[in-house]
Residue frames as a rotation matrix with the C-alpha (Angstrom) as fourth column:
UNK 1
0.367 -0.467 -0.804 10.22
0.801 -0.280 0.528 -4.34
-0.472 -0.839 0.271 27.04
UNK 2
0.497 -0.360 0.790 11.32
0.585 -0.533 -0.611 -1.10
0.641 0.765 -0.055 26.43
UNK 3
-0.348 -0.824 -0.448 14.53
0.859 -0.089 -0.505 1.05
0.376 -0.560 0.738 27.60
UNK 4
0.224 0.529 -0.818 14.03
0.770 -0.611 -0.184 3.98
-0.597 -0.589 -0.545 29.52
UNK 5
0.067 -0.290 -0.955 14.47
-0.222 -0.937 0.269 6.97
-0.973 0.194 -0.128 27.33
UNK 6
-0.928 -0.135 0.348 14.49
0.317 0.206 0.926 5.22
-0.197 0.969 -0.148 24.01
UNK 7
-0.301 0.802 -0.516 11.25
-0.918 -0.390 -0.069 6.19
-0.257 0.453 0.854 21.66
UNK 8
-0.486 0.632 0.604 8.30
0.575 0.752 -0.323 3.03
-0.658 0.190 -0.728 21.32
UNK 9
-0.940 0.324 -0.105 6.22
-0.129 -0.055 0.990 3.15
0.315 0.945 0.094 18.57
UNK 10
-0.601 0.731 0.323 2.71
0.353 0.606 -0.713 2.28
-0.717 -0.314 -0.623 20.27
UNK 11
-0.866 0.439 -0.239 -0.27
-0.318 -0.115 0.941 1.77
0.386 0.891 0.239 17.61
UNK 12
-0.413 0.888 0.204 -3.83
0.121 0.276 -0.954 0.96
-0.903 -0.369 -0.221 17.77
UNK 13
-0.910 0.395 0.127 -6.45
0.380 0.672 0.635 -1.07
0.166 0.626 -0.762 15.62
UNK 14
-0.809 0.588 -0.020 -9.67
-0.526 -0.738 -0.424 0.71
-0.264 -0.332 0.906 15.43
UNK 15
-0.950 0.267 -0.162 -12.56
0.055 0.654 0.755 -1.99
0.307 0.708 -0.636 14.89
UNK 16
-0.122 0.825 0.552 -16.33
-0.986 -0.163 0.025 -1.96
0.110 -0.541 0.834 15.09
UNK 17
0.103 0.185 0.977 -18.09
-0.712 0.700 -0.058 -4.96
-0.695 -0.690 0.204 16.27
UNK 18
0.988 0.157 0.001 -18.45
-0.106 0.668 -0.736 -6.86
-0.116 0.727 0.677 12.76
UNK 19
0.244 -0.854 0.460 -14.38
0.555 0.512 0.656 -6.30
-0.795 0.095 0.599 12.52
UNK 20
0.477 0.037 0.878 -14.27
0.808 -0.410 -0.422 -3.50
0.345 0.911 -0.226 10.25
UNK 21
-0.662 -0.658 -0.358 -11.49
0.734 -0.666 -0.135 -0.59
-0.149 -0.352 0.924 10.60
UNK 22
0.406 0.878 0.253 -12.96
0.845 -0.466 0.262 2.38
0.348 0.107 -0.931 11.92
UNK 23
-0.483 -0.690 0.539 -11.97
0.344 -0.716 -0.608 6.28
0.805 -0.108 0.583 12.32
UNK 24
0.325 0.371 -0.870 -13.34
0.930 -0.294 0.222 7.21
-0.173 -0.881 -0.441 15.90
UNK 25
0.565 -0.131 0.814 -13.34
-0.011 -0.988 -0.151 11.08
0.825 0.076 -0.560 16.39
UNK 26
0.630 -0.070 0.773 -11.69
-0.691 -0.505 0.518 12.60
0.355 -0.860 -0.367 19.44
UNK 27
0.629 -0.680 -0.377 -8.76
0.548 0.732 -0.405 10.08
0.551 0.049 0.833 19.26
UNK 28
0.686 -0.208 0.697 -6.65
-0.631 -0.648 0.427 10.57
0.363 -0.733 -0.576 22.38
UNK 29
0.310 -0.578 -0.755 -3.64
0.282 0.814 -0.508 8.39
0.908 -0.056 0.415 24.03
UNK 30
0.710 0.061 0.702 -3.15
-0.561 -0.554 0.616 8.29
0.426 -0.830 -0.359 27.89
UNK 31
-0.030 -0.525 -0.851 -0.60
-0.135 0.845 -0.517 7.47
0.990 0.099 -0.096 29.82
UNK 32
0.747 0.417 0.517 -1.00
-0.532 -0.090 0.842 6.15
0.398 -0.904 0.155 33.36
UNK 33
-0.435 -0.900 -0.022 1.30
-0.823 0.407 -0.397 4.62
0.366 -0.155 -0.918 35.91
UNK 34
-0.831 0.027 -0.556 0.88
0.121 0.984 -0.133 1.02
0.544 -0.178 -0.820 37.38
UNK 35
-0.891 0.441 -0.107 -0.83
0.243 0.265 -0.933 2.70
-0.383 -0.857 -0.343 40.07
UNK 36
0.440 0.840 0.318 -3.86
0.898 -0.401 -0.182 4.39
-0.025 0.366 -0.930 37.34
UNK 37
0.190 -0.153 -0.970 -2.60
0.419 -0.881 0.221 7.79
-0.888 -0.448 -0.103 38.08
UNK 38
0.781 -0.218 0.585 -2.41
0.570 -0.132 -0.811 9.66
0.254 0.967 0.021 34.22
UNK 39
-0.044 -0.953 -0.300 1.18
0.718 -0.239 0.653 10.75
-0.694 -0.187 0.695 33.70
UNK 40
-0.838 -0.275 -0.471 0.66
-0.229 -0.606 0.762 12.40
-0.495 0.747 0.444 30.29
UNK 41
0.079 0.843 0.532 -2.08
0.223 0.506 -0.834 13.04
-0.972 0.184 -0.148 27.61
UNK 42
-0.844 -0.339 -0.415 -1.95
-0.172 -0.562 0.809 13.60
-0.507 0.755 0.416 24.02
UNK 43
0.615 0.665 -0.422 -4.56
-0.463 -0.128 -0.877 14.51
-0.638 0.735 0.230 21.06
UNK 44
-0.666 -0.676 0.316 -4.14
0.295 0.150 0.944 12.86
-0.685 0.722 0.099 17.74
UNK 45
0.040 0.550 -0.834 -4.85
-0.192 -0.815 -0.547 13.69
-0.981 0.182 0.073 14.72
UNK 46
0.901 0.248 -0.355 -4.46
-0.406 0.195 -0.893 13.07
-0.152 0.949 0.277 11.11
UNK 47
0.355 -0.929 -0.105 -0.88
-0.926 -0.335 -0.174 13.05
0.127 0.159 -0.979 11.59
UNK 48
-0.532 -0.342 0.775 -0.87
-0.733 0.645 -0.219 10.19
-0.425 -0.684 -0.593 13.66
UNK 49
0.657 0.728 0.197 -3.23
-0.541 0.636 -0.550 8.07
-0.526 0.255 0.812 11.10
UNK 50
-0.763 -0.637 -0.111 -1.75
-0.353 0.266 0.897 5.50
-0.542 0.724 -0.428 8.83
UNK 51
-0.962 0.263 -0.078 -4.89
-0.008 0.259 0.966 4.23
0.274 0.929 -0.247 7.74
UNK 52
-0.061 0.997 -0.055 -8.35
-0.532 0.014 0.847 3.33
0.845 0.082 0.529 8.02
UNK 53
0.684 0.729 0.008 -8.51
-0.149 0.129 0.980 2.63
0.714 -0.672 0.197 11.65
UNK 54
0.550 -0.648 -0.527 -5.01
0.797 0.596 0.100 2.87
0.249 -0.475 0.844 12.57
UNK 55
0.856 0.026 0.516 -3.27
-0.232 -0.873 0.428 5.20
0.462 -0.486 -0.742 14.73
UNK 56
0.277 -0.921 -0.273 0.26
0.741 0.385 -0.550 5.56
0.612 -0.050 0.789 15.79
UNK 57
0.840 -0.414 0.350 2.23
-0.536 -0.731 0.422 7.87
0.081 -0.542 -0.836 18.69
UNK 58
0.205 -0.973 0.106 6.06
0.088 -0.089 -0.992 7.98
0.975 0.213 0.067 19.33
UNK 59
0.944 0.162 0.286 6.25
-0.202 -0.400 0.894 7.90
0.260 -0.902 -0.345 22.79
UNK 60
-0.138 -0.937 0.320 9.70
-0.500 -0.213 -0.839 8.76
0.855 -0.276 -0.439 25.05
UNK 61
0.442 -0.152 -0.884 9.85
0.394 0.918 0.039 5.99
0.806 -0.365 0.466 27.33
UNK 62
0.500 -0.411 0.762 10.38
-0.551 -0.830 -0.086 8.21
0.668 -0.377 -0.642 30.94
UNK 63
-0.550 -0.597 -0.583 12.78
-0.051 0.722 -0.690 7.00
0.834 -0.350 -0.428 33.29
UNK 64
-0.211 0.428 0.879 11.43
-0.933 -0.357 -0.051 5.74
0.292 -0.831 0.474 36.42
UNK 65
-0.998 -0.032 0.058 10.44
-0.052 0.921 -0.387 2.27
-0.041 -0.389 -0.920 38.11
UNK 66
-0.610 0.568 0.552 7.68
-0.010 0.691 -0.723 0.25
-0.792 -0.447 -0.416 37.38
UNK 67
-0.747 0.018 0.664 5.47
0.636 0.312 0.706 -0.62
-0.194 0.950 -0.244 33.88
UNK 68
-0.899 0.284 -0.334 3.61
-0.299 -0.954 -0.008 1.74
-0.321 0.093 0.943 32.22
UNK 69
-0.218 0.726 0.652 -0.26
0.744 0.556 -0.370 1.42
-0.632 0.404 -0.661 31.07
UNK 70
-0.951 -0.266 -0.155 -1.06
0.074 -0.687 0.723 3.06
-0.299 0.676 0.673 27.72
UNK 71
0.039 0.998 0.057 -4.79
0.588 0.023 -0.808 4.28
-0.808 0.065 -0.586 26.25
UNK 72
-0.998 -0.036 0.048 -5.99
0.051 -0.064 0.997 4.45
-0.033 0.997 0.065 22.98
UNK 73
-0.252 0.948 -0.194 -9.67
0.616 0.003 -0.788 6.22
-0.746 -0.318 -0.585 23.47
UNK 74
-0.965 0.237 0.111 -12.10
0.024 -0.344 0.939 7.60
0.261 0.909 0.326 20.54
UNK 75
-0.260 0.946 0.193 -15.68
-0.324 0.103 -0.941 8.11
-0.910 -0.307 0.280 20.15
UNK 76
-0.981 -0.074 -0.178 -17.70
-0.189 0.191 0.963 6.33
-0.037 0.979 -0.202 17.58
UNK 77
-0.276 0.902 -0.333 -21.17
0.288 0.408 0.866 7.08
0.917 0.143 -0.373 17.25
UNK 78
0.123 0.971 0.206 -21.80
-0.199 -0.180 0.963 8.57
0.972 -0.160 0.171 20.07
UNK 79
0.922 -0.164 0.351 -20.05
-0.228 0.503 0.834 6.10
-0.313 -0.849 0.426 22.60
UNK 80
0.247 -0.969 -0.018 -16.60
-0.883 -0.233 0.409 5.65
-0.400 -0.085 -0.913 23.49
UNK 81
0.815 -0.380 -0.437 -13.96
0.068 0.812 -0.580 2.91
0.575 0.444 0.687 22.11
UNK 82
0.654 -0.588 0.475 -11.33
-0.691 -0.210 0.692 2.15
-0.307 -0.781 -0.544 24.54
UNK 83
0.896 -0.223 -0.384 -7.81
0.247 0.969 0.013 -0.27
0.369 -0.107 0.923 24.34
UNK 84
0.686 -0.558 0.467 -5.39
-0.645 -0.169 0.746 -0.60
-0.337 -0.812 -0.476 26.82
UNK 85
0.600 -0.737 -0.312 -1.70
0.119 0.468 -0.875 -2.07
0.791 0.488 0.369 26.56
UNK 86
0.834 -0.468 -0.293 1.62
0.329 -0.005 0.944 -2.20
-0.444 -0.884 0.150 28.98
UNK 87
0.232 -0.970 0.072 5.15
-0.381 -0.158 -0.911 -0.89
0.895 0.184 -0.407 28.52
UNK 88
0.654 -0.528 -0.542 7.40
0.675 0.085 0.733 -2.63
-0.341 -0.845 0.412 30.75
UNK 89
0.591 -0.771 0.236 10.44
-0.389 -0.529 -0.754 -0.49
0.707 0.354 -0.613 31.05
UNK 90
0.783 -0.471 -0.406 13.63
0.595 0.379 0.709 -1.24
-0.180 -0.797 0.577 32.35
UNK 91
0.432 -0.815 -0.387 17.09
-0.568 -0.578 0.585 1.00
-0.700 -0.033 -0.713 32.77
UNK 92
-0.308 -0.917 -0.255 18.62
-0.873 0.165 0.460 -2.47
-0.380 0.364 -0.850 31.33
């Protein structure tokens, strides 16, 4: 759960199929509302690496009603790498 207006940490685990950390190019983070609709998009970039397949964004929790769905999309090889996640928010 996370307050409205506070800052979340969301991360993501790049792996290929065998379970090895991988850097995907064209690393991107969407956000969408319950209904799908994308609220916001951001590039990352090096900044946002901590390691070999791991990626981090700061996100501002906006106020509003109802949980949020978050995307963590790359390419690797050629073909995309998708994972998806939830923020609930609440006021309280």
């Amino acid at each position: 759960m996370a307050f409205t207006g506070d800052t979340v940490r969301l991360i993501v685990k790049f792996r290929n199929f065998d379970g090895k950390a991988i850097d995907p190019t064209d690393v991107k983070l969407k956000i969408f509302s319950e209904s799908e609709q994308t609220i916001e998009e951001f590039q990352l970039n090096d900044t946002n690496r901590l390691e070999i397949g791991v990626f981090y964004f700061d996100y501002i929790v906006p106020v509003g009603e109802g949980n949020l769905i978050y995307e963590f999309s790359g390419m690797v090889n050629g073909k995309p790498i998708i994972t998806r996640g939830t923020i609930e928010r609440r006021f309280i």
